[in-house]
TORPA-4810 file (N, C-alpha, C, O; in nm, 3 decimals):
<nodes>
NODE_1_1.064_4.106_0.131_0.979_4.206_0.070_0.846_4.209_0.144_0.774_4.110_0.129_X
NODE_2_0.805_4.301_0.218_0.675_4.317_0.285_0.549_4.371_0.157_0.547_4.448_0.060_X
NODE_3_0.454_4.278_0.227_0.310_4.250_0.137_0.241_4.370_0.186_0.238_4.408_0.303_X
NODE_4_0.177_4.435_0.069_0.099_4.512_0.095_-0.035_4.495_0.122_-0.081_4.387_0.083_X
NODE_5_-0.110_4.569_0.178_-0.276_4.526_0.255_-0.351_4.441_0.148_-0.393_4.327_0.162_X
NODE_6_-0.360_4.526_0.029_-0.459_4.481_-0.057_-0.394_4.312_-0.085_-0.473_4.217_-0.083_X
NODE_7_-0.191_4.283_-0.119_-0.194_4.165_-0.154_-0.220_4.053_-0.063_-0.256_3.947_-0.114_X
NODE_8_-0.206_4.063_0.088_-0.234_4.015_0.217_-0.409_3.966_0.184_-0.457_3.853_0.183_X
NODE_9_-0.468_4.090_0.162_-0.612_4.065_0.137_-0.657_3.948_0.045_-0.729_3.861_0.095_X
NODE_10_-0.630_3.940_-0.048_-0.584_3.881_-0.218_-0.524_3.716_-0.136_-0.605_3.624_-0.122_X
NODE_11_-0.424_3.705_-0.104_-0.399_3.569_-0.019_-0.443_3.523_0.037_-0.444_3.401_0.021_X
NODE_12_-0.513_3.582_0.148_-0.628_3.547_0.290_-0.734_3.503_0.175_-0.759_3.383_0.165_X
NODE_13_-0.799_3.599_0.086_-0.931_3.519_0.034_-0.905_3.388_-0.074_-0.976_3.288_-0.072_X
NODE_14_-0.817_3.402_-0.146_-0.733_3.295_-0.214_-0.755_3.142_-0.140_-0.829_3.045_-0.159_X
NODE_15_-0.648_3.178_-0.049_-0.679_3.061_0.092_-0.832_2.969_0.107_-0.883_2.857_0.104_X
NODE_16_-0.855_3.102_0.122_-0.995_3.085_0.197_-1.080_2.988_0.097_-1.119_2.874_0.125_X
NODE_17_-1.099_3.054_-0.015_-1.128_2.970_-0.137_-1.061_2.819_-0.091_-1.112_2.711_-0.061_X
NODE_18_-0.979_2.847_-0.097_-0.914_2.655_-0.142_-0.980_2.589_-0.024_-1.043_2.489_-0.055_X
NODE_19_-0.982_2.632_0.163_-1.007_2.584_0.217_-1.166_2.543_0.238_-1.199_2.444_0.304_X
NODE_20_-1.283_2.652_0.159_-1.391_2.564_0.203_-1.453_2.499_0.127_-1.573_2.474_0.141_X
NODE_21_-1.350_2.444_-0.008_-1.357_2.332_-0.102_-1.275_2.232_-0.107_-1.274_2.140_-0.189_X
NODE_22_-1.202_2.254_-0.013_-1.120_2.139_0.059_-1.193_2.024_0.145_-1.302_2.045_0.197_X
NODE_23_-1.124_1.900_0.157_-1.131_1.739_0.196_-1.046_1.775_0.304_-1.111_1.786_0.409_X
NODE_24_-0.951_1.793_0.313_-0.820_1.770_0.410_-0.757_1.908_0.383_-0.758_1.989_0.291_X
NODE_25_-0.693_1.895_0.520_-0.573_1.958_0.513_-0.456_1.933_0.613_-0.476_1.888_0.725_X
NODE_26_-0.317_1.970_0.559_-0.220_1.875_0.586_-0.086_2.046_0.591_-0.045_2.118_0.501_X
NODE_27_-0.060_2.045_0.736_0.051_2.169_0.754_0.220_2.082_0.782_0.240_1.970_0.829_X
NODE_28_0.318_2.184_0.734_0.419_2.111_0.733_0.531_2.206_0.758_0.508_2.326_0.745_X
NODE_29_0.672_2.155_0.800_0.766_2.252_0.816_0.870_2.230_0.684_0.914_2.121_0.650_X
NODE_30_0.900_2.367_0.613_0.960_2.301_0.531_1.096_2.343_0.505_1.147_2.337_0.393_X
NODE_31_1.157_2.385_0.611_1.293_2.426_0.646_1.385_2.372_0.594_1.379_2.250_0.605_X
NODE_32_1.503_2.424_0.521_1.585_2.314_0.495_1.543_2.288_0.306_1.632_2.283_0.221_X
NODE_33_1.437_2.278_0.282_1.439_2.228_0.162_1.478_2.362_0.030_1.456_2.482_0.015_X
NODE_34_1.543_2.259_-0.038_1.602_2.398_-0.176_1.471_2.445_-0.296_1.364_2.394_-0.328_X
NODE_35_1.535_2.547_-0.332_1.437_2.550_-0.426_1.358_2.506_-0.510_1.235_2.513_-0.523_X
NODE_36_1.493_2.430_-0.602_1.430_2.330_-0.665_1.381_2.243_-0.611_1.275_2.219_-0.668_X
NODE_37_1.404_2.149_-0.495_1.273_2.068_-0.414_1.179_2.133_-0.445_1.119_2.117_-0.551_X
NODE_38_1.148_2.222_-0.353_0.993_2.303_-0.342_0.959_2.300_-0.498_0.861_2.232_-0.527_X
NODE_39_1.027_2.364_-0.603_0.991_2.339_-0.689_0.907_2.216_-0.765_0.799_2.228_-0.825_X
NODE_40_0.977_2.106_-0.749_0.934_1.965_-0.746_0.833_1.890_-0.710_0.797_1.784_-0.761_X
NODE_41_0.755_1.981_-0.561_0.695_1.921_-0.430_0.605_1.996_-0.551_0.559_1.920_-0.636_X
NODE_42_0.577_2.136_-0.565_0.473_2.227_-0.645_0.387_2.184_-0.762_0.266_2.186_-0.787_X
NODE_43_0.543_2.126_-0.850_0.482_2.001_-0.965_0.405_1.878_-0.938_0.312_1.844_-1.012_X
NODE_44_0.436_1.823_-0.853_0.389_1.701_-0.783_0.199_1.711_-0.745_0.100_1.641_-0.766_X
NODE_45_0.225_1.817_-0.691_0.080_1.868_-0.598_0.019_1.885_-0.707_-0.075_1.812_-0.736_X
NODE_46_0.068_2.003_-0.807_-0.050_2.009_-0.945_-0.068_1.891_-1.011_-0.182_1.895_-1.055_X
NODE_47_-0.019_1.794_-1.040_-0.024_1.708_-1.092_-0.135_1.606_-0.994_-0.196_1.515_-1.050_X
NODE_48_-0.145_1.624_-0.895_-0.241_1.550_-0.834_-0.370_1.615_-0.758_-0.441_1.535_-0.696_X
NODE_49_-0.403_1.733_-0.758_-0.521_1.769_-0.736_-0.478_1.858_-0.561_-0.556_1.879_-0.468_X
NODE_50_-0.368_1.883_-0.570_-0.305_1.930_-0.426_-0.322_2.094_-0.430_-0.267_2.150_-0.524_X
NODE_51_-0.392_2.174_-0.339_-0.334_2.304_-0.317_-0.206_2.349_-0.270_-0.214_2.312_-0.153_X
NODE_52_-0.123_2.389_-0.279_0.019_2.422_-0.214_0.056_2.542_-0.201_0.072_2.618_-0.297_X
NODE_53_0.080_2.586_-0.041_0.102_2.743_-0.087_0.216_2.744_0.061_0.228_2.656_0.147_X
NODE_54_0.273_2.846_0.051_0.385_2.872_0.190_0.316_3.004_0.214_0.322_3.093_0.129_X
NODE_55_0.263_3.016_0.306_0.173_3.128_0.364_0.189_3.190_0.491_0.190_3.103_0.578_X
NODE_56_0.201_3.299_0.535_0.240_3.354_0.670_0.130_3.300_0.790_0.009_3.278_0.786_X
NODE_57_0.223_3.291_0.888_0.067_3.178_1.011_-0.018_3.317_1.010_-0.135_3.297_0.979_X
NODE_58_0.013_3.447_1.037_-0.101_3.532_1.047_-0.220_3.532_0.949_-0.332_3.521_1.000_X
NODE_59_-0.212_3.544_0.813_-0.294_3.498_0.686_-0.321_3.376_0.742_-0.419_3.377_0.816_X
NODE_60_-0.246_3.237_0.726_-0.338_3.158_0.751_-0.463_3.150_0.868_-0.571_3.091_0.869_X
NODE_61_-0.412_3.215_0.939_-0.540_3.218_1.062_-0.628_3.285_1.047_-0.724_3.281_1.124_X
NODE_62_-0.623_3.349_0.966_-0.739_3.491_0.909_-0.808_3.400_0.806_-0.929_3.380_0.808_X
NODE_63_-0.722_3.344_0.715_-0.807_3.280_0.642_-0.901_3.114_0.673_-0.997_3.081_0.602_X
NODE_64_-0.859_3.046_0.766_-0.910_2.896_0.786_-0.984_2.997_0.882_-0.970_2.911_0.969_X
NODE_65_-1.053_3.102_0.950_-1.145_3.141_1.050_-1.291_3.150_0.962_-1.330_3.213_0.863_X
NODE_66_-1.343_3.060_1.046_-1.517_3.001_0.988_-1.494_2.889_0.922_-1.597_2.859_0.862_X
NODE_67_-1.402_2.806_0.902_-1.441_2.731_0.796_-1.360_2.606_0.912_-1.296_2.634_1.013_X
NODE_68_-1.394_2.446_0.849_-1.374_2.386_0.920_-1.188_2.353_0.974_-1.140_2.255_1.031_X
NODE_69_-1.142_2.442_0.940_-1.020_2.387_0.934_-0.960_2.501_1.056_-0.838_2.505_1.073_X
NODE_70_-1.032_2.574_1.121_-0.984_2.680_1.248_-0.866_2.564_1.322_-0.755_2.615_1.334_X
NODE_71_-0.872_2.462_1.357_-0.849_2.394_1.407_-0.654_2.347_1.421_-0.576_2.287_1.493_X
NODE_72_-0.662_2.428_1.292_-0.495_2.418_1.253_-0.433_2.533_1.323_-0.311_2.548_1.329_X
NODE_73_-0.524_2.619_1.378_-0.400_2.745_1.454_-0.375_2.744_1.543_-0.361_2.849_1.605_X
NODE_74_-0.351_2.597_1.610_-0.212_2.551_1.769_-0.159_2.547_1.667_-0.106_2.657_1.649_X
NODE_75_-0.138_2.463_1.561_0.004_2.406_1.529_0.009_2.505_1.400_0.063_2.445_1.307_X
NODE_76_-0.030_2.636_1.364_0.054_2.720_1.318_0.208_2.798_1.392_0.233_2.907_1.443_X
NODE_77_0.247_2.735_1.378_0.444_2.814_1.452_0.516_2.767_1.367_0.504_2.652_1.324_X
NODE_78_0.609_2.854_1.326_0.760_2.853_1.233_0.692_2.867_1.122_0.572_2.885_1.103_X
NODE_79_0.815_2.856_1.024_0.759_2.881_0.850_0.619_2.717_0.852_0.628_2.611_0.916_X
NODE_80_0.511_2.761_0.761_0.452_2.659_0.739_0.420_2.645_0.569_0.423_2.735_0.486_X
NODE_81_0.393_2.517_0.551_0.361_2.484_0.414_0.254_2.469_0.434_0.245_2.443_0.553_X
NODE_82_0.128_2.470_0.373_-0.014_2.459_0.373_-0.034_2.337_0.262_0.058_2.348_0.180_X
NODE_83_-0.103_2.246_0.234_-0.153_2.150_0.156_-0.297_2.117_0.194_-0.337_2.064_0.298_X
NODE_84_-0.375_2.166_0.075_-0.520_2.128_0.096_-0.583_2.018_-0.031_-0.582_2.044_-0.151_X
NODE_85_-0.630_1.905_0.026_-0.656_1.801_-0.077_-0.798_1.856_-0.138_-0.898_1.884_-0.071_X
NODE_86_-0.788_1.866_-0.265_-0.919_1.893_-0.323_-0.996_1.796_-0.380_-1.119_1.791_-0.377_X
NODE_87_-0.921_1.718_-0.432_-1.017_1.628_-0.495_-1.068_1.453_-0.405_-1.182_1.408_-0.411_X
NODE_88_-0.955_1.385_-0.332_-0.949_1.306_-0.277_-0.885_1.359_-0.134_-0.795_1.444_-0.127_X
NODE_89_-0.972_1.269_0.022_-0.922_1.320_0.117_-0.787_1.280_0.143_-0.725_1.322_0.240_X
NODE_90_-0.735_1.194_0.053_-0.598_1.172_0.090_-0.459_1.188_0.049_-0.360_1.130_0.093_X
NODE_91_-0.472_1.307_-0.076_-0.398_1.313_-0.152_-0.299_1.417_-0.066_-0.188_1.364_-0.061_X
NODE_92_-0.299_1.503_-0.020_-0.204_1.606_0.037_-0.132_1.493_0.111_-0.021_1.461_0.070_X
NODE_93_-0.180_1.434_0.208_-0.098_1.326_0.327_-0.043_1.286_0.245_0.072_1.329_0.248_X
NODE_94_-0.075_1.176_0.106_0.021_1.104_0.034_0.131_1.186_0.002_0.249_1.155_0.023_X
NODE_95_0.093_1.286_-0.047_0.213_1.370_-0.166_0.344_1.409_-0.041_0.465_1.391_-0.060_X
NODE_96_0.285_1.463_0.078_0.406_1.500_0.178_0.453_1.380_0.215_0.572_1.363_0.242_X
NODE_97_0.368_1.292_0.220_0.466_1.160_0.291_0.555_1.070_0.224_0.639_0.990_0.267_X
NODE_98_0.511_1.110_0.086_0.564_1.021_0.022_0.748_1.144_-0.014_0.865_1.118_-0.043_X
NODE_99_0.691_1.236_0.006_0.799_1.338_-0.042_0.871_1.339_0.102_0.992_1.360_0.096_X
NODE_100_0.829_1.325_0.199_0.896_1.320_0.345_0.990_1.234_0.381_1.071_1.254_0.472_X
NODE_101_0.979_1.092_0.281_1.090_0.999_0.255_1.203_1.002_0.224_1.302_0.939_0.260_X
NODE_102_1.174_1.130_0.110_1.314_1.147_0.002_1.384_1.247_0.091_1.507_1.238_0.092_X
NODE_103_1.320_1.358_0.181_1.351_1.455_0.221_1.341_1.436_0.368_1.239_1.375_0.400_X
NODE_104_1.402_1.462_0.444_1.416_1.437_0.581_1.381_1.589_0.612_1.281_1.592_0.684_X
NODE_105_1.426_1.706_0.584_1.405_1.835_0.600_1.240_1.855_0.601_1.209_1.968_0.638_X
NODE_106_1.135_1.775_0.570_1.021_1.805_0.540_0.938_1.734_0.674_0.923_1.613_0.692_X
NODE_107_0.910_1.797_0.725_0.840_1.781_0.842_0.689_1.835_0.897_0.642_1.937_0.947_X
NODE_108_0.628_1.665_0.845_0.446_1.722_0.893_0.403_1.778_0.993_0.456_1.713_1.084_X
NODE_109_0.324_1.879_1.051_0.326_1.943_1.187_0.170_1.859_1.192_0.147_1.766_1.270_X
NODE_110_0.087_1.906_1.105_-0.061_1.873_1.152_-0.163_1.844_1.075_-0.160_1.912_0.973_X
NODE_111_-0.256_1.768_1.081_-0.349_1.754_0.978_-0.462_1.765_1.023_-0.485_1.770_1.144_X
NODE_112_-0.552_1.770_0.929_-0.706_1.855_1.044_-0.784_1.750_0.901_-0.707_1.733_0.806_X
NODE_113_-0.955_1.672_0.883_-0.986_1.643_0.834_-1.165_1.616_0.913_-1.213_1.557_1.010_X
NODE_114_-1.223_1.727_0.770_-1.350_1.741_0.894_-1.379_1.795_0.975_-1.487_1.791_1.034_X
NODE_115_-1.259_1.878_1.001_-1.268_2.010_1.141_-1.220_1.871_1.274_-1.287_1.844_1.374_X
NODE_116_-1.108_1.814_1.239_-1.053_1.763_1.324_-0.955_1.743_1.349_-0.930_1.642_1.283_X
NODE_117_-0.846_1.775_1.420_-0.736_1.852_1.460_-0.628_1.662_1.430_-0.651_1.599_1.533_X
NODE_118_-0.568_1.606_1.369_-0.486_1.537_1.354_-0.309_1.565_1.402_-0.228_1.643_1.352_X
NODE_119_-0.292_1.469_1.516_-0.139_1.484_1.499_-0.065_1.419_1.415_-0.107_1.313_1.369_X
NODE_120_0.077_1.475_1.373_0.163_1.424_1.216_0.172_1.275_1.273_0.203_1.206_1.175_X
NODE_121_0.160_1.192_1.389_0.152_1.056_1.363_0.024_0.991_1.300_0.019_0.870_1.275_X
NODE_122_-0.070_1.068_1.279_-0.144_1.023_1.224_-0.173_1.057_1.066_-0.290_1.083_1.036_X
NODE_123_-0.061_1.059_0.950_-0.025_1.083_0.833_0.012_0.964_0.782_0.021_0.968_0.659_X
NODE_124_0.035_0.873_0.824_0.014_0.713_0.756_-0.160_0.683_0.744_-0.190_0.648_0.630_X
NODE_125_-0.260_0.690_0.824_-0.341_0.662_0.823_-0.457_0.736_0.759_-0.566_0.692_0.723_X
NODE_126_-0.412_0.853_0.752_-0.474_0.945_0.656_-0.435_0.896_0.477_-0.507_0.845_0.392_X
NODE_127_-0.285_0.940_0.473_-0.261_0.867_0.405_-0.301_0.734_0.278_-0.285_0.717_0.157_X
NODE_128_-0.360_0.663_0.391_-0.371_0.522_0.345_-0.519_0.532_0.283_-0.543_0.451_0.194_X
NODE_129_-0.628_0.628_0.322_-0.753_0.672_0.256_-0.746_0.619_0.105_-0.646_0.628_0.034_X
NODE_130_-0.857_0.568_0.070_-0.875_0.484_-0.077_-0.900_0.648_-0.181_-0.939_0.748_-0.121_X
NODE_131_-0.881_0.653_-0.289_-0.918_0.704_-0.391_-1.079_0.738_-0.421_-1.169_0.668_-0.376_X
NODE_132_-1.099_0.846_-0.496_-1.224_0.816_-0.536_-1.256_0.692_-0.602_-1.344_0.615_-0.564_X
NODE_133_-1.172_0.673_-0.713_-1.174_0.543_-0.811_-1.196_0.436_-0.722_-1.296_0.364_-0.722_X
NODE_134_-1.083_0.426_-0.632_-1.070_0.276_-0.540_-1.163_0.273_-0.465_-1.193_0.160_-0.426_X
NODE_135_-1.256_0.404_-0.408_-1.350_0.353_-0.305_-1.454_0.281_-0.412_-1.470_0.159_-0.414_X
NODE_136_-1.526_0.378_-0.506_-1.597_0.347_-0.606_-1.580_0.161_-0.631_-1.666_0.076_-0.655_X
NODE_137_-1.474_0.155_-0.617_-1.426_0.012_-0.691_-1.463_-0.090_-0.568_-1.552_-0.173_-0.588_X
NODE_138_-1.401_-0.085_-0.451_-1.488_-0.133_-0.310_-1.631_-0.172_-0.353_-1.684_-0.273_-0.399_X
NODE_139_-1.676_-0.027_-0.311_-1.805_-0.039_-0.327_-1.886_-0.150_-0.414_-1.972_-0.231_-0.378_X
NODE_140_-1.836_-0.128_-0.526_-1.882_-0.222_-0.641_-1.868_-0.372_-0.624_-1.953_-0.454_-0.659_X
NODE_141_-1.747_-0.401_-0.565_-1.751_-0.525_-0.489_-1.787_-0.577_-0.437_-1.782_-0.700_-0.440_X
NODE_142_-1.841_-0.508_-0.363_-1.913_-0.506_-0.165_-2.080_-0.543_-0.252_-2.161_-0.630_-0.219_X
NODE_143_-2.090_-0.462_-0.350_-2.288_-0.470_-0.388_-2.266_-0.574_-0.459_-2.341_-0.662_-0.415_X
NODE_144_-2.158_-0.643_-0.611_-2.172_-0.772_-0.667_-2.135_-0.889_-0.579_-2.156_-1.003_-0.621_X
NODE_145_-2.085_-0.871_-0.467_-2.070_-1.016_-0.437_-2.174_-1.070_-0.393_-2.146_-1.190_-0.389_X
NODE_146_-2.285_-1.054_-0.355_-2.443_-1.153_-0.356_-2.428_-1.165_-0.491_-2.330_-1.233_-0.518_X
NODE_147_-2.497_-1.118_-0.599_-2.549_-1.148_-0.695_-2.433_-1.215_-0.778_-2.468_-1.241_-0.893_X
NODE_148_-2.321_-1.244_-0.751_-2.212_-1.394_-0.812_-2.225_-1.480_-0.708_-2.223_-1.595_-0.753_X
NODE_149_-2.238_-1.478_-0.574_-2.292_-1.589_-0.521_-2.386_-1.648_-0.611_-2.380_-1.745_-0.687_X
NODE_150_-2.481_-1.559_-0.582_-2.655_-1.634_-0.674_-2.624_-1.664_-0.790_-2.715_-1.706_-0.861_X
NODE_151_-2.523_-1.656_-0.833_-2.530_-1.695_-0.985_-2.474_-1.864_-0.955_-2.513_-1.976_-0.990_X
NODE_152_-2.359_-1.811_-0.871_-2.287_-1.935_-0.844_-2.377_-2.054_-0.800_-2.367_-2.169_-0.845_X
NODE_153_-2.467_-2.012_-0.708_-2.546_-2.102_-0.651_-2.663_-2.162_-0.719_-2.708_-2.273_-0.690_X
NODE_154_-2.708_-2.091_-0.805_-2.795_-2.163_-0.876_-2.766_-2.220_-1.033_-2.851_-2.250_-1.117_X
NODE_155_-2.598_-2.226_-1.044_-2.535_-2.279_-1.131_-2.497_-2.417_-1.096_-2.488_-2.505_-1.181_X
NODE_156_-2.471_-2.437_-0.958_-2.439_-2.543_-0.916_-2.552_-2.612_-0.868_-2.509_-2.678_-0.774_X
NODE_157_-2.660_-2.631_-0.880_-2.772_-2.684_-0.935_-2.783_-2.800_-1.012_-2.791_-2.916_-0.973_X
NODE_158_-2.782_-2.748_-1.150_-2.761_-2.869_-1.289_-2.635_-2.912_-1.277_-2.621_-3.027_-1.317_X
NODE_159_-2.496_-2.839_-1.218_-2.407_-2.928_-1.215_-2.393_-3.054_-1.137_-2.354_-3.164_-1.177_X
NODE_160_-2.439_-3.012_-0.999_-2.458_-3.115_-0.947_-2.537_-3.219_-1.017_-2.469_-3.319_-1.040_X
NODE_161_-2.645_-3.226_-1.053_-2.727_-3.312_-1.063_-2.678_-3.383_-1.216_-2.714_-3.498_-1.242_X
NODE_162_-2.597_-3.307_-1.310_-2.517_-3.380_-1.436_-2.444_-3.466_-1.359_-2.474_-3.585_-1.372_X
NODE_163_-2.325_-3.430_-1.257_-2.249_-3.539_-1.218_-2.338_-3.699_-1.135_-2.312_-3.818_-1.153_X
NODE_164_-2.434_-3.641_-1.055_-2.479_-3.744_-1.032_-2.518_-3.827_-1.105_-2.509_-3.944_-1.068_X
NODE_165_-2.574_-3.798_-1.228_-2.681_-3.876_-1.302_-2.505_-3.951_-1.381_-2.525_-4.061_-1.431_X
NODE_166_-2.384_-3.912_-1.391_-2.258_-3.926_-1.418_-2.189_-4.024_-1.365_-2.105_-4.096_-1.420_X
NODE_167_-2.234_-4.025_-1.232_-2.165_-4.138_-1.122_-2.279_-4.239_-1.126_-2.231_-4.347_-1.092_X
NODE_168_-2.409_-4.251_-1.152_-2.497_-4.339_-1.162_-2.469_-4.449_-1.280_-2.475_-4.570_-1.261_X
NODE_169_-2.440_-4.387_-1.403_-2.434_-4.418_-1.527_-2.275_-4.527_-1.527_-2.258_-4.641_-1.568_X
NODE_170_-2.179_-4.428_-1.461_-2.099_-4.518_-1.425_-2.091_-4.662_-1.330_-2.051_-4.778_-1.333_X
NODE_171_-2.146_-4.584_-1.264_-2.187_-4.744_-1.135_-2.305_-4.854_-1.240_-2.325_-4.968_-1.196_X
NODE_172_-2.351_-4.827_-1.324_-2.418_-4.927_-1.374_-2.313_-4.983_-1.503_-2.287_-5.103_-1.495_X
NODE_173_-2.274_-4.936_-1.576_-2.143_-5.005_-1.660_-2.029_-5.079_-1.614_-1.958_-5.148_-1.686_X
NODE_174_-2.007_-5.054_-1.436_-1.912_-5.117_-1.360_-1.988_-5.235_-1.312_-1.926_-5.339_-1.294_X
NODE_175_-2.136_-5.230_-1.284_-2.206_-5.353_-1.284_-2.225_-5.432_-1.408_-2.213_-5.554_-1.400_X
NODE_176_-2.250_-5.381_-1.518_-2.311_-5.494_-1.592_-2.241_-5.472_-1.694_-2.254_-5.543_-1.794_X
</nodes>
């Protein structure tokens, strides 16, 4: 069924939207997969903060133009899946890779992050990007561990000096 101007129009700005509130983005081939997959892959993505759309490479190139993600139109060729992470930079890489396991038909072409052109071997490492939660949680680690040192350290203070006065007390009852 051919798209008419205005709905072409309507998609391109759609796009466009997702992409310059986008973290990542993550293109894929998705040949081969059934409906209900795609179906599945769709649920998956909403459920995690994923844009998902199957979009013509002409729209997509109209729409990622100005924004940092130009960078994806070498590796627009053949049908493409589009995935733009919105909330965490690593959630699109996870959701395809982890879905790329079950599905052999699903094939990452490219990932761009930052206006930087990623090849699909580099979708483990994207991938592997911490969470908001988990960086948050890092972080928090990284700033308390002085201040449980210092606690530690100036706890072991009176301990020390209980045991000594401990081993003294003893060494004099073993004398006398």
């Amino acid at each position: 069924m051919a798209l008419r101007l205005e709905q072409k129009q309507q998609i391109v700005a759609e796009v466009n939207e997702a992409a310059a509130s986008a973290l990542s983005a993550v293109l894929a081939d998705y040949r081969g997969l059934t409906v209900a997959e795609m179906t599945e892959l769709r649920v998956k993505a909403r459920e995690t903060g994923v844009y998902l759309r199957v979009v013509r490479n002409t729209l997509v190139k109209r729409a990622v133009e100005g924004t940092e993600y130009e960078c994806l139109n070498d590796a627009l060729v053949g049908p493409t899946l589009l995935a733009f992470s919105q909330e965490d930079p690593g959630a699109a890489a996870r959701l395809l890779k982890d879905y790329a396991k079950d599905f052999d038909e699903l094939e990452v072409k490219a990932l761009s992050i930052g206006g930087d052109l990623l090849g699909a071997d580099q979708l483990d490492r994207v991938a592997k990007l911490p969470t908001l939660d988990e960086a948050r949680s890092m972080l928090m680690s990284v700033m308390q561990a002085p201040i449980v040192k210092l606690a530690q350290s100036l706890n072991e203070v009176p301990g020390k000096l209980v045991r000594t006065i401990a081993a003294v007390k003893e060494q004099k009852e073993a004398e006398g």
